[in-house]
Every structure is written in C-alpha cells, then in structure tokens.
C-alpha positions, 0 to 999 in steps of 0.5 A, spaced: 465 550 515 468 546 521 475 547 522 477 544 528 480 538 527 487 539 524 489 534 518 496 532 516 497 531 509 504 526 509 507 526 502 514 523 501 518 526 495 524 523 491 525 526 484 518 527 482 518 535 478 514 532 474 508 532 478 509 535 484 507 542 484 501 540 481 500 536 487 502 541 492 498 545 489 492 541 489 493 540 496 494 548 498 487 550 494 483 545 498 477 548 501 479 546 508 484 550 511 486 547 518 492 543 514 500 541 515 502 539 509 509 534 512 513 533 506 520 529 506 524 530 501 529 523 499 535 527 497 533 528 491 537 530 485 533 533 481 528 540 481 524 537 487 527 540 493 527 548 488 518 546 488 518 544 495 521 551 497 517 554 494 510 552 497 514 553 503 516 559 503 509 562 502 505 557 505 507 556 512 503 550 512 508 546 508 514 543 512 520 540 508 524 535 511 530 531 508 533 525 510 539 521 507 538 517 501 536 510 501 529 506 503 522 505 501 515 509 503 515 506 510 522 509 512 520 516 510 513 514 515 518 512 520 522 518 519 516 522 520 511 519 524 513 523 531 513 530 527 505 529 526 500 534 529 495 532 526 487 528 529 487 525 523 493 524 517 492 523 510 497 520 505 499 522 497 504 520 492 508 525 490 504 525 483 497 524 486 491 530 485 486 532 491 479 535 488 479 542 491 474 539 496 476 532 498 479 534 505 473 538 506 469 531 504 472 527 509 472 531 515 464 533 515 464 526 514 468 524 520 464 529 524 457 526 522 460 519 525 465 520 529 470 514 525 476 513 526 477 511 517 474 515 512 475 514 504 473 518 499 472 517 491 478 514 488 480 514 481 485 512 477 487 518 473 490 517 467 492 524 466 487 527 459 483 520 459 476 521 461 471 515 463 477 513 469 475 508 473 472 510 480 472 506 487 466 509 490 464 507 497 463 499 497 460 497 491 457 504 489 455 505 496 458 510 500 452 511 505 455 504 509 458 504 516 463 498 516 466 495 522 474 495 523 473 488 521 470 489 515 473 494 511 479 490 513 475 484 509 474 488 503 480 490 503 484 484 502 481 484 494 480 491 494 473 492 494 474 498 498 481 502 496 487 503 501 486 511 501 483 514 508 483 520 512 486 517 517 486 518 525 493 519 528 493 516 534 491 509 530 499 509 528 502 511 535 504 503 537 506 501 528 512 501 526 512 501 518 516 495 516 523 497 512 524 490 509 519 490 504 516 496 498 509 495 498 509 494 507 503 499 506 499 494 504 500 491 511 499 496 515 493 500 511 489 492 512 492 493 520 489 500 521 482 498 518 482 493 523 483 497 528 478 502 526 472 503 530 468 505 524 470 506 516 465 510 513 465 513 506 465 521 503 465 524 496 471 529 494 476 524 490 482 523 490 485 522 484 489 516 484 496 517 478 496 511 474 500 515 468 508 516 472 511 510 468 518 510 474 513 510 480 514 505 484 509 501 483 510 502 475 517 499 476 520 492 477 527 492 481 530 487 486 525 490 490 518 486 488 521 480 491 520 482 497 513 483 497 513 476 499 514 480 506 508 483 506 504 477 503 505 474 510 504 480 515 497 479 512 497 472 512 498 472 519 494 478 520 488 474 518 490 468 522 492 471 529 485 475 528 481 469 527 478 471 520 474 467 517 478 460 514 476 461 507 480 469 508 486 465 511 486 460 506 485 465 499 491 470 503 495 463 503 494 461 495 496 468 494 502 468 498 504 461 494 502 463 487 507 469 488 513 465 491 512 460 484 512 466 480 517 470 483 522 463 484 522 463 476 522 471 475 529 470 480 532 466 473 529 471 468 531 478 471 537 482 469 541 483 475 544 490 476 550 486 481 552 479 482 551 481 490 543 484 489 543 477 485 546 473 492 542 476 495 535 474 492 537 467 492 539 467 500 532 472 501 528 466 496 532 460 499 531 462 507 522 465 507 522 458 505 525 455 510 522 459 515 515 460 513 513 455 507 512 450 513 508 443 514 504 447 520 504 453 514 501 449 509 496 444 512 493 449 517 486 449 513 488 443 509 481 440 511 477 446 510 482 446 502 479 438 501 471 440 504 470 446 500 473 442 493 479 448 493 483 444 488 487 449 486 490 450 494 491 442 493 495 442 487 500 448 490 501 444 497 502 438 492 507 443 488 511 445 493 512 438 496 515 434 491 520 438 489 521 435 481 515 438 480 516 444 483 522 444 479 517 444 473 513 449 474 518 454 474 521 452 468 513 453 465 513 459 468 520 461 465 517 459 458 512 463 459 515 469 461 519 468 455 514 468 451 511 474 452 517 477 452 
C-alpha cells in the first residue's frame, strides 16, 4: 500500500463523550497509517477532554488542542488552518464513524487520478438501523471524473455530499466565514469549484443522523444567519458565470429562506431581549443591503422566458409590502399548526 501522502484528519469537538471515542477509534484503526489526527477541543465541560487524552496519550498521531469557548465549526478550522501538515485533509464531526478502509479508499484513488477532491460512499447512519441511505458516487457512479465546475453544480442540491478527501494547499487563501454556523457549506461548493478534478472511491464515511443536540439537529439564534451563507453561494454562482437557471434557483432559495425565517423570528423563544434585537437588526439590515432592485431583477427576463412563476410571485411578494406582510402571517398559522 502506498503510504506517502500524509492526511490530515480535523475533528472539532465540544461536548461530545457520547460518541467520541467511537469516532476516535474509527479513525485510529484505519487501514492507512500515514495520518495526523488534529483535534480541537472547545472548552468542553464534560468528559471530552479526559477521552481525547486518551488517544493522544498512546497514539502520537492524535494532537489536541483547546481554544476558548465560543464560535462555530469555522472558528475551530480558523483556528487550526496553519497546524495542518497534511497533502490532503479529511473533515469529521465528533460523532461520525470512518469504515476501516475509508482512507485507504481515498488516497488510492487520488493516485490513480491525481484529483485534488475525492468522495467516498456517504451514509446517513442511524446507529442499529439497517437500509440507511447511501450517497454513492454521482447517481450511483463512482466511476466518473467531474470537473471543479461540475461537482460545484452537483452540489448546490446535494447530488454528490460535502465530504471529500480534500487537498490542502485548496485552503491556503480561504478564510472560513465566522458570521454564519452552516459557512461549510460555502466554502466545501468553493473548494469543489477550485478542484482540478473530483473523482469518487468506495470506503464509507458514515454520516450520524441519530445525535438529537448536533448543530445541525438544533434550532438556536443561529439558523438565522444561514441567510449569510444562502448569499456567499448566490454570489459564488453569479461571479463564476454559472448557468442563468443555477443563479436563479440559489436566489428562489435565498428568498424563500428570508419568508420563512421572517415569520419564524415572531414565533421563536428567545433566550434574551438582545439576542432577539439582535435578530431584528440582522434580519432589518441583509434586506436593506442585499434583497435589492439589482438582486431581484438580475435574471427576471430569464424568470418570464422560462415561465418560472413561482420566482415572479416571490419578487412580487417582497415588493409590495402588505403582501409580504401577509405571507408572514401565513407562515406563522402554519408553523403554529404543527406545533
């Protein structure tokens, strides 16, 4: 086995023994060797930090590092973006599983392809559930060879996952955005773009679906400002020139979003009257700068040629403000109601 090419494994942790040191282990008992395992550790207050000294205490593999409290998934990859040695660097939640060979996978493909992005089988693990679904390659294929461009396409509906083997030197001018709990989501669409090539490998990352207090699983003060990272792709598609009908789907979804979380503001419990303020002014202001003429009408021509009415409604919504006022309050019944 070809052992050359050194992987980083990045893991944030906060909180997390419930899981983790099945994760840890998953990654130690890989069948490929040449790892460092980068593990940053959020101040927890709970056993995490007693399970990461463990591994590190017997594998000299496994670095820890701790930061102060506070921040996102993207703070800790800003935190530990210069620590990385690694060719390649690989990304895992605290409570995801790697199949014994999944790195293995991974780099023999990139050496048979040279590629700068290679994704393994994805399932969504729901722990003691058989018949999980599984991301395999692109529709089933793992035998294709997407450009950048490509797999940035397929990703923007989740056609191929946001999990690849990753090469380092892709991350050497981003910055993860801080504003935002979901700025992966950017920056994974950014780095497939800048791929030379993505290919596929078998090995399955297993994907926890099953943590009811994983960030994804949670709604907090945060959600709202996934609307940060709706218009980092938006303009990721526009300032690439990415066909019209890309550009013009990432703006419904930024428009829908704003709907949708504009009547979940008046519905949601906030924990204090500044975090609610807060919101407010967050909400008040993205409109103001960004939900603008030269936003809405950028492909409105394309909107009318290709009968996109549903785009044609939402501009008409957000113009005429009783209506938009209207809609919110049909939101709010209906949140209510399934409550």
């Amino acid at each position: 086995m070809v052992q050359d090419l050194l992987v980083t494994v990045f893991v944030p942790v906060y909180n997390g023994e419930k899981y983790l040191r099945n994760t840890l282990a998953s990654i130690q008992n890989q069948t490929y060797k040449n790892i460092e395992v980068l593990l940053v550790d959020d101040s927890s207050t709970d056993g995490s930090k007693i399970i990461l000294d463990e591994f590190a205490s017997k594998d000299d593999r496994f670095k820890i590092f701790v930061k102060r409290k506070g921040g996102m998934v993207s703070v800790s990859w800003n935190f530990i973006k210069s620590e990385i040695k690694g060719d390649y660097v690989f990304y895992s939640s605290q409570d995801d599983v790697f199949s014994i060979d999944l790195l293995e996978k991974m780099v023999e493909k990139q050496k048979e392809t040279n590629a700068d992005s290679i994704l393994p089988d994805m399932e969504f693990y729901f722990e003691n559930t058989s018949n999980n679904k599984k991301i395999i390659g692109l529709n089933g294929n793992r035998e294709l060879v997407l450009s950048g461009r490509k797999a940035c396409e397929a990703s923007l509906n989740w056609s191929i996952h946001g999990f690849p083997l990753t090469k380092t030197s892709l991350l050497d001018d981003e910055v993860f955005p801080e504003d935002a709990f979901d700025s992966d989501e950017f920056i994974t669409r950014k780095l497939f773009l800048k791929s030379n090539k993505v290919v596929f490998s078998d090995g399955i990352f297993y994907y926890r679906q099953d943590n009811p207090n994983a960030i994804t699983k949670t709604f907090s003060a945060k959600n709202f400002y996934t609307l940060n990272t709706l218009f980092r792709i938006f303009s990721l598609l526009k300032e690439n020139n990415f066909e019209k009908s890309f550009v013009l789907n990432s703006q419904f979804s930024l428009l829908s979003k704003y709907l949708q979380l504009s009547a979940k503001f008046h519905l949601y419990d906030f924990e204090t009257e500044i975090e609610k303020e807060n919101t407010a002014l967050f909400l008040s202001d993205f409109k103001k700068q960004h939900l603008i003429n030269s936003f809405y009408f950028l492909n409105f021509s394309y909107a009318i040629m290709s009968l996109k009415l549903k785009y044609i409604l939402l501009l008409i919504i957000f113009n005429v403000p009783f209506l938009f006022d209207f809609v919110i309050k049909v939101y709010m019944i209906k949140k209510k109601n399934q409550i």
